[in-house]
MARMIMI-767196 format. One line per field, with one value per residue (C-alpha): y, x negated, z negated; chain. Coordinates in nm, 2 decimals. Layout:
! MARMIMI-767196
y: Y	... .
x: X	... .
z: Z	... .
c: A	... .
***
This chain:
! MARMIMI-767196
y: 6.67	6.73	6.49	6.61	6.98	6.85	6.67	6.93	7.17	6.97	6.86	7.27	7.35	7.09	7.25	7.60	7.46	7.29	7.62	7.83	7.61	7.70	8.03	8.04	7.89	8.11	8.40	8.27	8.22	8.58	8.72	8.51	8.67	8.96	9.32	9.62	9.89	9.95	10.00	10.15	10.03	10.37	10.30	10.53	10.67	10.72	10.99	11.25	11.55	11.73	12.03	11.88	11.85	11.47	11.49	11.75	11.50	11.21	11.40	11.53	11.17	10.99	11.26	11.28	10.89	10.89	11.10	10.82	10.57	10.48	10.32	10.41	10.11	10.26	10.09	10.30	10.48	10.87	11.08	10.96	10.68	10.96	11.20	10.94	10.84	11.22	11.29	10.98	11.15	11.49	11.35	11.18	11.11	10.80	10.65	10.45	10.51	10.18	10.07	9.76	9.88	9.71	9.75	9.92	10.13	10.46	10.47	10.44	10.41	10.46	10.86	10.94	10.94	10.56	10.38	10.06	9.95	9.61	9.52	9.29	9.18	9.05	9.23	8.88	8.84	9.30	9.25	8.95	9.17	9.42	9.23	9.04	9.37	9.59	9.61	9.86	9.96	10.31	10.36	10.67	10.77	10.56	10.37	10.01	9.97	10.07	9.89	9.58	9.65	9.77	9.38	9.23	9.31	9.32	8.95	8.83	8.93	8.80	8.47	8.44	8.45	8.73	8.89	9.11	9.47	9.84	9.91	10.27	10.41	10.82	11.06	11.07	10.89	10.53	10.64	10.52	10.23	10.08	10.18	10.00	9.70	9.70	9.75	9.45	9.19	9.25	9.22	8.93	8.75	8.71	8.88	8.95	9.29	9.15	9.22	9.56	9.59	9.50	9.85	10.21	10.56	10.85	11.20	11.34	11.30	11.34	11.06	10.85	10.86	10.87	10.56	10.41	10.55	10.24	9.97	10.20	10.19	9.81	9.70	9.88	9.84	9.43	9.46	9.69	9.97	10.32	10.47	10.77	10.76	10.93	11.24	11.28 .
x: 2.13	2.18	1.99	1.71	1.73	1.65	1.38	1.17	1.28	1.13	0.86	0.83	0.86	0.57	0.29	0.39	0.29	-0.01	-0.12	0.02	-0.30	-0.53	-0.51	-0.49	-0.81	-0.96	-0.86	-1.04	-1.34	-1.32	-1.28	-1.55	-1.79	-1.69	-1.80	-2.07	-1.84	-1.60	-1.23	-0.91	-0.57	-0.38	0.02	0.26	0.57	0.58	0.89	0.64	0.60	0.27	0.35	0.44	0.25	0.25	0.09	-0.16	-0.27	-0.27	-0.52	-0.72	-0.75	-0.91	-1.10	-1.28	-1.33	-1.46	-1.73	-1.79	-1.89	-1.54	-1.30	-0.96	-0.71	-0.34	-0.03	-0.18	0.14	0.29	0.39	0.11	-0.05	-0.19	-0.26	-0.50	-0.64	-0.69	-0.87	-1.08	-1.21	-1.25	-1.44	-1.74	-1.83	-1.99	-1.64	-1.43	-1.01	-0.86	-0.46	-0.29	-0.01	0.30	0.59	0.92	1.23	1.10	0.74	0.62	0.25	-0.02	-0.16	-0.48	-0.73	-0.80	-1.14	-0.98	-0.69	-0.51	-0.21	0.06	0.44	0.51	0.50	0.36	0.03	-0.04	0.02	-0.23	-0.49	-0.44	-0.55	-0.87	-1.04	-0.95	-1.11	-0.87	-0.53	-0.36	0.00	0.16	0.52	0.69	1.03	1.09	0.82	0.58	0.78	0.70	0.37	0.31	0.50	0.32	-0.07	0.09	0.22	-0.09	-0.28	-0.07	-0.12	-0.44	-0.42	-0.64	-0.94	-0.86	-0.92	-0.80	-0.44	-0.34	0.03	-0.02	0.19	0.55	0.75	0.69	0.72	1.10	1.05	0.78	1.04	1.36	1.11	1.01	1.36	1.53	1.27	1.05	1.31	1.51	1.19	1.18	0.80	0.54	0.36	0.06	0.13	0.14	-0.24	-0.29	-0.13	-0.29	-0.15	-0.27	-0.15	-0.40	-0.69	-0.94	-0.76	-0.76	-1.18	-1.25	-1.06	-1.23	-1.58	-1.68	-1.56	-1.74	-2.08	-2.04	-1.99	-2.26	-2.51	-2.44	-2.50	-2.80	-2.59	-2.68	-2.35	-2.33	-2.33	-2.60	-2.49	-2.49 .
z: -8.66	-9.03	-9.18	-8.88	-9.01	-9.38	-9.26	-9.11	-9.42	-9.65	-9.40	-9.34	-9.72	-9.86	-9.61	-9.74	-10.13	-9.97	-9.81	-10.15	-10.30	-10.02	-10.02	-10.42	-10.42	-10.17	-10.39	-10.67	-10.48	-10.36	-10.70	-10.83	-10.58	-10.66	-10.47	-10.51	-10.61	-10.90	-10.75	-10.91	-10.80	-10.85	-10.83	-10.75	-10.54	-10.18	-10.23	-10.42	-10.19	-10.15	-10.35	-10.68	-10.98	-10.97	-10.65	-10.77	-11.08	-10.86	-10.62	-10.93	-11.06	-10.77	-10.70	-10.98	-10.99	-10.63	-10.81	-11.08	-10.79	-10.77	-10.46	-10.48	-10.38	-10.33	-10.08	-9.80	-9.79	-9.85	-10.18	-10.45	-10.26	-10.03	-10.31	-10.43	-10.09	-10.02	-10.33	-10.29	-9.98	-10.14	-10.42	-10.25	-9.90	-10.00	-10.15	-9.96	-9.95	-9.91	-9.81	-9.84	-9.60	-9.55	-9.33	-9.49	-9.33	-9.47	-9.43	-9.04	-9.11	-9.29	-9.47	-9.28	-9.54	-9.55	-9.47	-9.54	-9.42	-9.44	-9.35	-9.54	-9.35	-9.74	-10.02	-10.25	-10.07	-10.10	-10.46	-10.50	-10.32	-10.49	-10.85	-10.65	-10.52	-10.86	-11.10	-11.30	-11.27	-11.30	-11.27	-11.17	-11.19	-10.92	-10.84	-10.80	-10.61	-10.85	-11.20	-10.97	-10.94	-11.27	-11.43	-11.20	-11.30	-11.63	-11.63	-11.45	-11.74	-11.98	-11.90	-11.78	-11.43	-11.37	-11.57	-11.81	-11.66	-11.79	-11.70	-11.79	-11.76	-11.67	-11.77	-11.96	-11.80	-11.91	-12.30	-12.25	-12.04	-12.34	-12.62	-12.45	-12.39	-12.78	-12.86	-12.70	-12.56	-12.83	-13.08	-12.92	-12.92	-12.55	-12.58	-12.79	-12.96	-12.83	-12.52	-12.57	-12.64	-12.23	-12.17	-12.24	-12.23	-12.07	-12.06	-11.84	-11.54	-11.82	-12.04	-11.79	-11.71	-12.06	-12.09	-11.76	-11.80	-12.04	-11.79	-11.51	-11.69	-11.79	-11.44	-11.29	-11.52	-11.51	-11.12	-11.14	-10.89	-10.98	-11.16	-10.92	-10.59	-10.35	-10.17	-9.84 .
c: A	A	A	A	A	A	A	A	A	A	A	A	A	A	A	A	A	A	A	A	A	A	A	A	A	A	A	A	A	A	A	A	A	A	A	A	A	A	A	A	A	A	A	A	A	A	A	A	A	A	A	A	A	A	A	A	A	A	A	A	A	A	A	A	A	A	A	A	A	A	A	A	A	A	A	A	A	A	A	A	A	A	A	A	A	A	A	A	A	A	A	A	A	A	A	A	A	A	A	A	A	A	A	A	A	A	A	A	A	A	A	A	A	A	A	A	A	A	A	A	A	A	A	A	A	A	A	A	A	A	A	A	A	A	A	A	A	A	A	A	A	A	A	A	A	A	A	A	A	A	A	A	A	A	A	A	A	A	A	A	A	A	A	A	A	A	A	A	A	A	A	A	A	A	A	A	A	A	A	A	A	A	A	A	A	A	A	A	A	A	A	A	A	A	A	A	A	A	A	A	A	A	A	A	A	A	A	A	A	A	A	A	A	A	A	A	A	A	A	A	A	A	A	A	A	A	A	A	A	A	A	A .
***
């Protein structure tokens, strides 16, 4: 019975690596094809509450992008991932509020202000998706959830594994985090300076479209898409 139960594990575990290659190449092909519209991942905590200033920024941010011709792509959750979805809808009728839900203890469903919605049981392939239908990458404050996000895109980049795409770190909190990071990796050797210059700072909504608005144009001017978005 033993020797039966290896059998089928390793039986079981060499068609998960066989479909880990399908489905990476399906997510190349994806990428490659590419979409219409420019989209922003915007990363942040589900624990913010409505009337803080985190929230307010968060809101201010997508907003403002939604009128850029911008989606907004969040965790489809609470706290700052509905701030975002929220001001996506506020900012333009004509953007579209994604979610790439997935199930947890403390978070039931989904905000209500999502066009898109997509659901993910692990938190791998939501990660993944997030990087093929981004084109950009804001991170909010935010918990574990978020630092995993955040090293994620970040070590995706690094070696190549995805395009290289804007990734700004808004507001103070991540000063410390990038100083602790220089002070003992960086030193020990365990990573390099370079891989600082993937990362950008930005203290405010404005900071963060001026540092966007070049990508923006780029990518809509290479597809022939008008920049702004019809009303209506």
């Amino acid at each position: 019975m033993e020797i039966e139960s290896k059998r089928v594990r390793k039986f079981l575990s060499k068609k998960i690596n066989q479909l880990n290659d399908i489905v990476a190449d399906l997510d190349s092909l994806v990428t490659e094809i590419g979409t219409d519209y420019y989209r922003v991942s915007i990363f942040g905590s589900a624990r913010i509450t409505e009337d803080s200033d985190e929230y307010k920024r968060v809101f201010s941010l997508a907003k403002k992008l939604a009128a850029k011709n911008v989606d907004i792509v969040t965790g489809g959750g609470p706290g700052l991932m509905e701030a975002a979805n929220a001001g996506a809808k506020e900012g333009s009728s004509q953007a579209r509020s994604f979610g790439l839900h997935i199930d947890l203890p403390f978070e039931a469903d989904t905000n209500s202000h999502l066009d898109v919605k997509y659901h993910h049981r692990r938190f791998s392939s939501r990660l993944d998706e997030f990087m093929r239908i981004s084109h950009a990458v804001v991170v909010t404050p935010g918990g574990i959830g978020t630092l995993l996000e955040l090293f994620y895109a970040w070590q995706l980049m690094q070696v190549n594994h995805i395009s290289p795409r804007p990734m700004i770190l808004m507001g103070d909190m991540w000063k410390g985090l990038l100083d602790w990071l220089e002070e003992f990796p960086v030193t020990s050797k365990l990573m390099d300076q370079s891989d600082f210059d993937k990362l950008t700072f930005a203290k405010s909504t404005d900071e963060v479209i001026s540092q966007l608005e070049p990508s923006i144009t780029e990518f809509y001017k290479i597809n022939g898409l008008p920049s702004t978005k019809p009303k209506g």
